[in-house]
N, C-alpha and C positions, 0 to 999 in steps of 0.2 A: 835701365833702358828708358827712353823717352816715350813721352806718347806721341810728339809730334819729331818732324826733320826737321833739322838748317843745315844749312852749309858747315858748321863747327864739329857737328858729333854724327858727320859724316861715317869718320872711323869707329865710332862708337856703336853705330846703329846697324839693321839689317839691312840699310839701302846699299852699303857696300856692296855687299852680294848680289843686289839686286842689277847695279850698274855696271860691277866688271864682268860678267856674261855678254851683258849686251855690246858691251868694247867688244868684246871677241867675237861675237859674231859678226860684228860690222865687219871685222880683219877677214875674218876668214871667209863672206860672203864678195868682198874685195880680192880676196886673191884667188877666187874661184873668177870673179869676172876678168881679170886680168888672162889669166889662163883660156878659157874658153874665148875670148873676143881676139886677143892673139891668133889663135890655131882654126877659128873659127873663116876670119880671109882667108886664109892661106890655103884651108881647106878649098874654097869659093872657086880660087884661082885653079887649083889644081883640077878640082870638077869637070869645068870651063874646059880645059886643054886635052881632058882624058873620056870628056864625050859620058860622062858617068852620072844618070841621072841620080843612084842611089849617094853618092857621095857627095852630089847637089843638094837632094834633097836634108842629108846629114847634118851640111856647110849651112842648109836654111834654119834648120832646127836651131843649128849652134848660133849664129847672129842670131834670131829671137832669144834663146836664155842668154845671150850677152844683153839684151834690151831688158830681159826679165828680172838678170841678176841686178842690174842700175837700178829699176825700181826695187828691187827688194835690199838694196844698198841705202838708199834714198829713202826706204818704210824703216830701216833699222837704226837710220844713223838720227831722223827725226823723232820716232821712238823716246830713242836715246836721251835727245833734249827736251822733250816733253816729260820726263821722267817728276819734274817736281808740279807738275802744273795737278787742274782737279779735276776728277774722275778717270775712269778705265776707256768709257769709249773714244775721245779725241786720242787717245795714246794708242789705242789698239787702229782703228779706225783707218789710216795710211794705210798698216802692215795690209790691213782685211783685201779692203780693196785692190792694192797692189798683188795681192794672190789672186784676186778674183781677174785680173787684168791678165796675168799670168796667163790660166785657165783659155780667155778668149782670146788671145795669141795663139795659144797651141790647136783650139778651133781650125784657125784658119789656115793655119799653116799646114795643119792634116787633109783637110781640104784641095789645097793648091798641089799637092805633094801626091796623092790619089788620082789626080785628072790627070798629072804629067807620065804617072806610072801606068794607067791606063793603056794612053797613044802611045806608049814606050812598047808593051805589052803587046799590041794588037801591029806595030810594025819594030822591031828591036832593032837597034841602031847596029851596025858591024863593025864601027872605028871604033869599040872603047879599048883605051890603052890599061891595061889590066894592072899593070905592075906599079905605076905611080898612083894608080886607085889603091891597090892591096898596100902600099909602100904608108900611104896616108892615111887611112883606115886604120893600119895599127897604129900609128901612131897618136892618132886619133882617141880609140880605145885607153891609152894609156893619162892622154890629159884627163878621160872622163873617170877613168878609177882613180884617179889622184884627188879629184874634186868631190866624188861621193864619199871618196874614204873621210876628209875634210867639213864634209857636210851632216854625215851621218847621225850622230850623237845628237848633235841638237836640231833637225827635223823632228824629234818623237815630241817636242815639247812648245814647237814653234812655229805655226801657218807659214808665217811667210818664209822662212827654211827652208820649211815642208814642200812648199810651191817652186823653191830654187833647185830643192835636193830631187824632185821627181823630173824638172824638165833634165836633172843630169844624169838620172837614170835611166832615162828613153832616150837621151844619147848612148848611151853607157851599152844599151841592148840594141840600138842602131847600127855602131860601131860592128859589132860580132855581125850583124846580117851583111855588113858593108862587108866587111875581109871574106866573109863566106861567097858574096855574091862576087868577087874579084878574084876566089879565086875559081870559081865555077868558071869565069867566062876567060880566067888565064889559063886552068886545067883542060877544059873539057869544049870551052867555044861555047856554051852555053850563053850568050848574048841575051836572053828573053831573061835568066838571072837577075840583073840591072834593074829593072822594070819591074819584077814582082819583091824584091826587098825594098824597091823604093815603096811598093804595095805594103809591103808589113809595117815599115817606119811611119805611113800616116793610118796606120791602122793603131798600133802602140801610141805616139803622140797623141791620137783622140782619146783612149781608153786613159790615160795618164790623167789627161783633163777633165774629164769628167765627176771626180771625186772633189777637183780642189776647184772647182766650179760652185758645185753645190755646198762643203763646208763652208765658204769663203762669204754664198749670201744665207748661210744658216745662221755665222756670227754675227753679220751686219744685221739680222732681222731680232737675232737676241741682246745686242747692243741697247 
């Protein structure tokens, strides 16, 4: 075994290992974005037509971790090429930040997503069309288990992952309040439904934030 790399005893050395991981994550945080920015419109649209704040506010979630997942595409794939250059922080340094960006994304969006559910709350709309809410919703649910199952494994070992795999679990748990609240208000006429899971999802989004906020400038301060 050498004590230093080159490019020749690549196969030789541990950087092997150390580079095909990170090929794979790039793949698999790539078809996590493919997936969710796809379903994420179409979600938008469906919202739009079905008067459904909680399925809006889902549709906003999922276009921000479609913006979330590009940076953490963009911190894995630079990474990647930094992989021969010196020292840990310019290589870590991307990923850090781009989780902590992560983090102030979900801020805001739990924020925006809170005020709309509010005035949903205190007057409940009576046009939402239940069925292509609940119809989308599941389907919904099903992009988001495909992407945590895909993400899972390697969040326990990797921030910026970790920051992609959590905004797809506060989907993931959105999703369930979405179908639950679609069908309250297709079951039972429960209209005020709508309004208080849009209340849970930027309740969950902020609580999701808050951890990968504070790891994100613990590493940049130990950096």
């Amino acid at each position: 075994m050498h004590h230093h790399h080159s490019h020749d005893c690549v196969h030789s050395s541990g950087l092997e290992t150390e580079i095909s991981p990170r090929v794979g994550k790039v793949r698999l945080l790539w078809t996590a974005l493919v997936l969710v920015s796809c379903f994420s419109l179409f979600e938008l649209a469906v919202s739009f037509w079905s008067h459904s704040l909680a399925l809006q506010a889902e549709a906003g979630h999922m276009i921000s971790d479609s913006l979330a997942l590009g940076l953490s595409v963009l911190a894995a794939w630079s990474a990647q090429f930094r992989l021969f250059g010196k020292g840990s922080f310019g290589k870590l340094r991307f990923e850090v930040v781009a989780a902590l960006f992560n983090g102030m994304g979900l801020v805001a969006i739990a924020l925006w997503i809170a005020i709309e559910a509010i005035a949903n709350l205190q007057s409940p709309p009576e046009d939402i069309l239940s069925l292509p809410m609940l119809i989308t919703a599941a389907v919904g649910l099903g992009v988001n288990s495909i992407n945590a199952f895909l993400l899972h494994d390697s969040s326990h070992h990797d921030l910026n992952v970790r920051g992609a795999f959590l905004h797809i679990i506060a989907d993931l748990i959105s999703s369930v309040g979405v179908v639950l609240a679609a069908l309250a208000v297709w079951l039972m006429h429960w209209f005020w439904a709508d309004g208080a899971i849009g209340l849970f999802v930027s309740a969950l989004i902020f609580l999701s934030a808050i951890p990968l906020i504070g790891q994100s400038l613990d590493r940049i301060h130990n950096s």
